[in-house]
C-alpha positions in Angstrom: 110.9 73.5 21.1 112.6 74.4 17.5 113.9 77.9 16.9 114.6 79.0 13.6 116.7 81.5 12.2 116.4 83.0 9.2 119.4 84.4 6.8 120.7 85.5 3.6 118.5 88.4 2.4 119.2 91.5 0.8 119.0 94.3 -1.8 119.1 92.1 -5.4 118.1 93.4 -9.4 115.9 92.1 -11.0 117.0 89.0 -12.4 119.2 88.4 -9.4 119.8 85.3 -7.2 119.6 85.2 -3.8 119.8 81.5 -1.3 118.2 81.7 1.8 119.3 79.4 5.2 117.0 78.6 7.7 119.1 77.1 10.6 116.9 75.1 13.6 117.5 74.5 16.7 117.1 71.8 19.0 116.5 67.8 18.3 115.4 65.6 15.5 115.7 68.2 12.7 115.3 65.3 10.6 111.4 64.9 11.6 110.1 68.2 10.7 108.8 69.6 7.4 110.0 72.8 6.8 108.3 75.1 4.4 109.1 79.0 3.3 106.5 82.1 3.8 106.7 85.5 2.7 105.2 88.7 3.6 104.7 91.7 1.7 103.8 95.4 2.9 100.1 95.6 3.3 99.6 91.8 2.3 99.1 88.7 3.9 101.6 86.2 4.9 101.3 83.7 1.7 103.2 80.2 1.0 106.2 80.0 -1.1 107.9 76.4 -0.7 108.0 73.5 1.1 109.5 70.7 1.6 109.0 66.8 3.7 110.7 65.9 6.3 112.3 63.1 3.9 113.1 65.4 1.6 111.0 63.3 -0.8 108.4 65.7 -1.9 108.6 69.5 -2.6 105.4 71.9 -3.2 105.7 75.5 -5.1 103.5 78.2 -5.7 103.0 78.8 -9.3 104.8 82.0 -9.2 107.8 79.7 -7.5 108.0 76.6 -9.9 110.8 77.0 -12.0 112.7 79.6 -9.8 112.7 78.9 -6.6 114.4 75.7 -5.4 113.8 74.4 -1.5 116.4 72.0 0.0 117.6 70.6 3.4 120.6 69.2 4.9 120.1 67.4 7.9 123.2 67.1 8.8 123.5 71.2 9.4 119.8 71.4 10.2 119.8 74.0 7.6 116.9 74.4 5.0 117.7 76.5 2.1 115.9 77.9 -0.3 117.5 79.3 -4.3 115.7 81.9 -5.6 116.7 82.7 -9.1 115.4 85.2 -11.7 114.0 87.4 -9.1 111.6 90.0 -9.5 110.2 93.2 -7.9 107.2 91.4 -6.8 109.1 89.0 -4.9 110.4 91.8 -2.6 109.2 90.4 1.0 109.8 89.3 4.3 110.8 85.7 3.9 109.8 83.4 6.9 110.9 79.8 7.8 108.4 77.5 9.7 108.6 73.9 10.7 106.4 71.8 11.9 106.3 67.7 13.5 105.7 65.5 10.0 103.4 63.3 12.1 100.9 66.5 13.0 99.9 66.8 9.1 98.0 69.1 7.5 98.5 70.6 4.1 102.2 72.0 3.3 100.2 74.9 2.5 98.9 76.5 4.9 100.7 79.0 7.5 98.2 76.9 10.4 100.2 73.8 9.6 103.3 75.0 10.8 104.0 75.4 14.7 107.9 77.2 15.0 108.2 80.5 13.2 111.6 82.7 12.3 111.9 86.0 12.8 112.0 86.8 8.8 114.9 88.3 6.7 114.0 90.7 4.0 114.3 90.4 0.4 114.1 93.6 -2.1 114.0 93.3 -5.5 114.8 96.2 -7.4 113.9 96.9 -11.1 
């Protein structure tokens, strides 16, 4: 079992920065890909970031790339991710989810990751 818990959200202006942790639980952090999700009133839960359990390869949205920035440190079993020039349409629930590397699947899709944060919220202001 992973748990994951989410921090580092907040109220931010447009333009803002903002770094959020992810901090897992349990054994053999260093096998997992770990990917961000977000969540906005009304909407469905949509992909952001994500990252290999190497740390080798990264995938973005196209409303990510070039702002947001995913990283990991094994040693803390922390994943992070920057999020710079935000905007009001980034205002969300941010979620962290893992999954076993050797399970597969598309770093894309919310059914390719097993563990699940509770979510910290992020609102952008203009």
């Amino acid at each position: 079992q992973v748990q994951l818990v989410e921090s580092g959200g907040g109220l931010v202006q447009a333009g803002g920065s903002l770094r959020l942790s992810c901090a897992a639980s349990g054994r053999n952090f260093r096998n997992y890909r770990m990917g961000w999700f977000r969540q906005a009133p009304g909407k469905e839960r949509e992909f952001v970031a994500a990252m290999s359990w190497s740390g080798a390869s990264t995938f973005y949205t196209d409303a990510g790339k070039g702002r947001f920035t995913i990283s990991r440190d094994n040693a803390k079993n922390t994943v992070y991710l920057q999020m710079n020039n935000l905007k009001p349409e980034d205002t969300a629930v941010y979620y962290c989810a893992s999954r076993f590397e050797t399970l597969g699947g598309s770093y894309y899709l919310r059914a390719n990751y097993d563990y699940w944060g509770q979510g910290t919220q992020v609102t952008v202001s203009s």
